[in-house]
C-alpha positions in Angstrom: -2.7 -30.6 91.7 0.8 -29.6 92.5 1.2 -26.1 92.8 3.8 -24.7 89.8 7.3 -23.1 91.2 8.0 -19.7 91.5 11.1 -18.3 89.6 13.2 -16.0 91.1 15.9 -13.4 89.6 17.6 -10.4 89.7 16.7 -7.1 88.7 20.4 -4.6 89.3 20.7 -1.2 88.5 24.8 -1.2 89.1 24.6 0.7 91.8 27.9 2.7 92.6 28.9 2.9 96.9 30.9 5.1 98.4 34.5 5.2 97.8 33.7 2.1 95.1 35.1 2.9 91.1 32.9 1.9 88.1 35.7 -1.0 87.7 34.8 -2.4 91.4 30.9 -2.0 90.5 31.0 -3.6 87.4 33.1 -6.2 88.8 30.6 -6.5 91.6 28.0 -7.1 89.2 29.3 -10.0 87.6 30.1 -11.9 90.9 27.0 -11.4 92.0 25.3 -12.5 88.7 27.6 -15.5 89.1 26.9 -16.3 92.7 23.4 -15.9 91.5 24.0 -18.8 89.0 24.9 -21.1 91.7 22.0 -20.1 94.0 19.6 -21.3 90.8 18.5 -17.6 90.0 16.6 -17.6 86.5 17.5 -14.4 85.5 19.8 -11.5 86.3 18.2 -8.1 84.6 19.7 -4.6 84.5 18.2 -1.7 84.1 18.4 1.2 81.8 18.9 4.5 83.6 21.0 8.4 82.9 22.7 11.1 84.6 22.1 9.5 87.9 25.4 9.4 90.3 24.9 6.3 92.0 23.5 4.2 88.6 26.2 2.8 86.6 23.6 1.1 84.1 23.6 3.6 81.4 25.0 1.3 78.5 22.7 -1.3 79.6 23.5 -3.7 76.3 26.9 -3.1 76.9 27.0 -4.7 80.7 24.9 -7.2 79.8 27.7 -9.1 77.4 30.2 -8.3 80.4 28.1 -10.6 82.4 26.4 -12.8 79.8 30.4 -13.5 79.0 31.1 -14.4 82.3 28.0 -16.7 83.4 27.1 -19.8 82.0 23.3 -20.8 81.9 21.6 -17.5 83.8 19.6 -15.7 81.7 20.5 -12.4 81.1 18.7 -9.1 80.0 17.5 -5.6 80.5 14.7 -4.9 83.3 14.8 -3.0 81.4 15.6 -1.0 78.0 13.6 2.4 77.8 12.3 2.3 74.2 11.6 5.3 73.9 15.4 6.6 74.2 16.2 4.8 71.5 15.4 3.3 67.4 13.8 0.2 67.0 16.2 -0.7 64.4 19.8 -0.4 66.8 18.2 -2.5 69.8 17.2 -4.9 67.3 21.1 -4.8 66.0 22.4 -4.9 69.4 20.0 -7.7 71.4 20.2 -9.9 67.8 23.9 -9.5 68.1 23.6 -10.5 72.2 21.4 -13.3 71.1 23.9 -15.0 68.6 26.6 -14.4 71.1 25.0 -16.3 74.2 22.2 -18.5 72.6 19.2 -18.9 74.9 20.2 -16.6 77.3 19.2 -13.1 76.1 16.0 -11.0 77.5 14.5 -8.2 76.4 12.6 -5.8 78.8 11.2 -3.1 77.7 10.2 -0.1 79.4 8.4 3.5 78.4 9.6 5.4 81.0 12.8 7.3 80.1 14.7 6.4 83.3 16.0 9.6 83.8 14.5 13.5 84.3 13.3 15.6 81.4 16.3 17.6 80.5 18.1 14.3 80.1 15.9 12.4 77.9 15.5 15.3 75.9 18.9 15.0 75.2 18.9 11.3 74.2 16.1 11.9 72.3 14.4 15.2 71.5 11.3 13.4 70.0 10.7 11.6 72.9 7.2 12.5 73.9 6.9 11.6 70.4 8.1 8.0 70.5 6.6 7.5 74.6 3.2 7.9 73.0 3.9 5.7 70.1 5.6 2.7 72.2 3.2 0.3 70.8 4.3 1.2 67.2 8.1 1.1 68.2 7.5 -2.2 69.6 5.6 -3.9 66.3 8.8 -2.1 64.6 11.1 -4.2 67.2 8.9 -7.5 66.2 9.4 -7.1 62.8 13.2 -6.6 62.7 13.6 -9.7 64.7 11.3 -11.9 62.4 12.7 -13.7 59.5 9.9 -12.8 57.6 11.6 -9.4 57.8 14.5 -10.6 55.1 12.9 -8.9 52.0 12.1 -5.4 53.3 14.4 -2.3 52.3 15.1 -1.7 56.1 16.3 -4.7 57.9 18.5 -5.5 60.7 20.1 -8.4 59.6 21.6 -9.8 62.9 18.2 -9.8 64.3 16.2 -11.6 61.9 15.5 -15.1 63.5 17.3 -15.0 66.4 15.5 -15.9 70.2 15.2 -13.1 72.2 12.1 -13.4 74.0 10.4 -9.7 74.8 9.0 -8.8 78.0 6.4 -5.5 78.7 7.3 -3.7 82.0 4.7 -1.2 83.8 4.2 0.5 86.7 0.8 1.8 85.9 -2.1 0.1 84.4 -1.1 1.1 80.6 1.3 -1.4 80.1 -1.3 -4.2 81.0 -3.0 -3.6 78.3 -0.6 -3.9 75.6 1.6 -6.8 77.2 -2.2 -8.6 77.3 -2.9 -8.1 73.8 0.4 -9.2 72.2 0.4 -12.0 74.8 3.9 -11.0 76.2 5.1 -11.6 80.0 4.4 -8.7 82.4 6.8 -7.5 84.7 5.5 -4.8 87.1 7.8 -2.8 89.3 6.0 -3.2 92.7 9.7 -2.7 93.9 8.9 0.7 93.7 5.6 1.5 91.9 3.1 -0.2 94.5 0.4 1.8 93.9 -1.7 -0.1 90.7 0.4 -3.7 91.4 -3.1 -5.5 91.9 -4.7 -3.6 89.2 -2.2 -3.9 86.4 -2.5 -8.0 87.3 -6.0 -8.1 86.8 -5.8 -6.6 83.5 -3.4 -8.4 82.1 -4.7 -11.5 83.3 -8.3 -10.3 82.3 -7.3 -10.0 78.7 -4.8 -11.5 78.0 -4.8 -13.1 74.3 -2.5 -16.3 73.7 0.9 -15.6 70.9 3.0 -18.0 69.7 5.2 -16.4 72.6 3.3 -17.3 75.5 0.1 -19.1 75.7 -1.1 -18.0 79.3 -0.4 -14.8 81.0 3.0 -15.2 82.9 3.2 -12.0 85.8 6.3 -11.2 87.1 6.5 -8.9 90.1 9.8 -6.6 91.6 10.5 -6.6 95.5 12.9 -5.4 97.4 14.5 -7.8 99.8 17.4 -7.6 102.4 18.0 -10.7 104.1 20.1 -11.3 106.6 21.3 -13.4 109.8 19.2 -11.4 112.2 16.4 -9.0 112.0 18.5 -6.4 113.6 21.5 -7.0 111.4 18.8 -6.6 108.0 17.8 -3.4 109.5 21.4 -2.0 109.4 21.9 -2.4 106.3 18.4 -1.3 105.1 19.6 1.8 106.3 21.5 2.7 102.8 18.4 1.9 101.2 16.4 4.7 103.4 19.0 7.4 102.5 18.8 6.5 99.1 14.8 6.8 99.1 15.3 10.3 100.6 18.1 11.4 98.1 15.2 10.6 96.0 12.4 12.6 97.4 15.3 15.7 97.9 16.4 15.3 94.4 19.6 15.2 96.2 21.1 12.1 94.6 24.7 10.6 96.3 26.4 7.3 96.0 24.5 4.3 98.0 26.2 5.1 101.9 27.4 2.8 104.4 24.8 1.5 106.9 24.5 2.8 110.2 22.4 2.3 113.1 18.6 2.7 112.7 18.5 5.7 114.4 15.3 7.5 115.3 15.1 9.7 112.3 15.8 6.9 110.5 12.6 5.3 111.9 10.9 8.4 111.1 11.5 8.7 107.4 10.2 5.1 107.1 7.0 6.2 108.7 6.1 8.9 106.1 3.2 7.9 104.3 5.3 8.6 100.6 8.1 6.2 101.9 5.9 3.7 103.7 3.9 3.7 100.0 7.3 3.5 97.8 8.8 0.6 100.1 5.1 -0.9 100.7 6.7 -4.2 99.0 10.0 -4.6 101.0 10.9 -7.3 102.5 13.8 -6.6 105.4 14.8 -9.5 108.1 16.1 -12.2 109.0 14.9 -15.4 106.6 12.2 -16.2 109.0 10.7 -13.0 108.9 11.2 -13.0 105.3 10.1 -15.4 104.2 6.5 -15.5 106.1 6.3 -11.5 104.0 7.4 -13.7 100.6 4.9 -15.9 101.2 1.9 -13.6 102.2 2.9 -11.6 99.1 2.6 -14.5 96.8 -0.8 -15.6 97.5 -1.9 -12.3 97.3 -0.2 -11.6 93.8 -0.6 -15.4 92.4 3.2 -14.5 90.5 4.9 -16.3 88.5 7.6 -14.9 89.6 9.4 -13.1 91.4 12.3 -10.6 90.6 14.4 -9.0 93.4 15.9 -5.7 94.3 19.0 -5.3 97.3 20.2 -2.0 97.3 23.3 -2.8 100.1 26.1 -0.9 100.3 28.7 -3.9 100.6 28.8 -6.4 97.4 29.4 -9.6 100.2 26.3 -8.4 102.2 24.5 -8.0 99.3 25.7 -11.9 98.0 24.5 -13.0 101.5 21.0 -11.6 101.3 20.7 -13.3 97.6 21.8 -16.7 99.1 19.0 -16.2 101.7 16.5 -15.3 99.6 17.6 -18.1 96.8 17.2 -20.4 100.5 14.0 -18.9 101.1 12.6 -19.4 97.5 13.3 -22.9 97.7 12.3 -23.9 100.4 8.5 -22.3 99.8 8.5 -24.3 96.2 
């Protein structure tokens, strides 16, 4: 029996460089979405994140018709929108509204997390402990203002009713397994960074997962991060923003994504730490060779469906490059 493809997309957080505007990273975005169209990308997904320098993300529905207006046939959606943040009822309005706009084309991620720290999500939200803990019942909410079925209630969100936008459940722990297996939803788990439950949170979902007019087998999509490029050396280099970036993380100390440099040997260092070497466990940095014998390891471990990819590079035509590698590299191991 011929063995199914493997999809590949996108997963971007509109990450602002250096000495780059909003204007140039929102721009950026949408060439890269629509060299990812060409390179036969299924989707291109951005996430919801606040107060965060280098994330220009925020108004995730927002960017998403920027790109969704100027691409063609990818699929476009949110990797994804924090529930939680916000009321059933206006994402409804908004993705229903996104739907009828670019038929066919519209995801829906959606995510528990708040994507930002506590002070922060208390001010989006100051119930949001509140609506965290009841992300099952926001979600049926969600369902029902998208079903037609929903056109004689008091409290409806008219653009939504009827309109295909499919839902997927992200996680990066074991909870979400659970619920995206008994809706029968797609998974996506964010092994780009959470690598700690990845195998777990698969068997779960696979384990029991219960067929919806959605989806009748369980369909697991996983995040990596790659950076692909000519030479191992050269992928390296510009893994180097990505290192910085980890550590702005782990200092709290947050700056715009930085040129590459040199690895250097502190460089070398930092990726040794156990906390790092966990976070980046599922990175794949090289030239295509190398990369692809990682991407190919790493799917028969996983069995995903597919798989959705993360470059944080500092330049928008190194980052292009790595997507066209990676798009080379998919292809060739269907």
């Amino acid at each position: 029996m011929k063995k199914p493809k493997t999809a590949f997309s996108i997963l971007d957080l509109a990450l602002v460089s250096q000495d780059h505007s909003l204007k140039q990273t929102y721009d950026g975005a949408l060439q890269l979405a629509q060299n990812a169209e060409a390179f036969g990308y299924t989707r291109y997904w951005l996430a919801e994140h606040h107060n965060a320098t280098n994330i220009a993300s925020s108004a995730t529905a927002v960017l998403m018709a920027y790109i969704a207006q100027g691409t063609q046939t990818i699929r476009v959606g949110s990797g994804g929108i924090m529930l939680p943040n916000h009321s059933p009822l206006i994402i409804a309005e908004q993705f229903g509204t996104l739907g009828s706009l670019y038929l066919g084309r519209i995801d829906l991620g959606l995510g528990r997390a708040p994507g930002t720290d506590r002070e922060t999500a208390h001010a989006i939200r100051s119930d949001f402990m509140q609506a965290a803990h009841s992300f099952p019942t926001e979600l049926e909410k969600l369902e029902t203002y998208f079903s037609a079925e929903n056109a004689n209630a008091k409290v409806r969100a008219t653009v939504a009713e009827g309109v295909e936008v499919p839902i997927y459940i992200l996680g990066s722990s074991t909870d979400s397994a659970h619920l995206a297996a008994k809706k029968g939803l797609p998974y996506a788990f964010a092994s780009h960074f959470a690598t700690t439950h990845l195998f777990e949170a698969i068997k779960i979902y696979r384990e029991e997962f219960q067929p919806s007019k959605e989806l009748q087998k369980p369909y697991v999509m996983a995040g990596v991060n790659i950076i692909v490029a000519e030479t191992d050396e050269e992928a390296q280099r510009l893994s180097t923003s990505l290192i910085r970036m980890i550590v702005g993380i782990f200092t709290g100390k947050r700056d715009y994504v930085q040129p590459p440099t040199a690895m250097t040997a502190d460089l070398k260092e930092i990726m040794q730490h156990p906390q790092v070497q966990q976070m980046l466990k599922y990175s794949f940095i090289g030239s295509k060779a190398s990369v692809k014998e990682q991407v190919k390891a790493f799917l028969e471990q996983t069995k995903a469906d597919e798989l959705i990819a993360v470059t944080h590079i500092y330049d928008i035509n190194d980052r292009i490059r790595s997507y066209r590698l990676f798009a080379e590299i998919m292809n060739e191991l269907n």
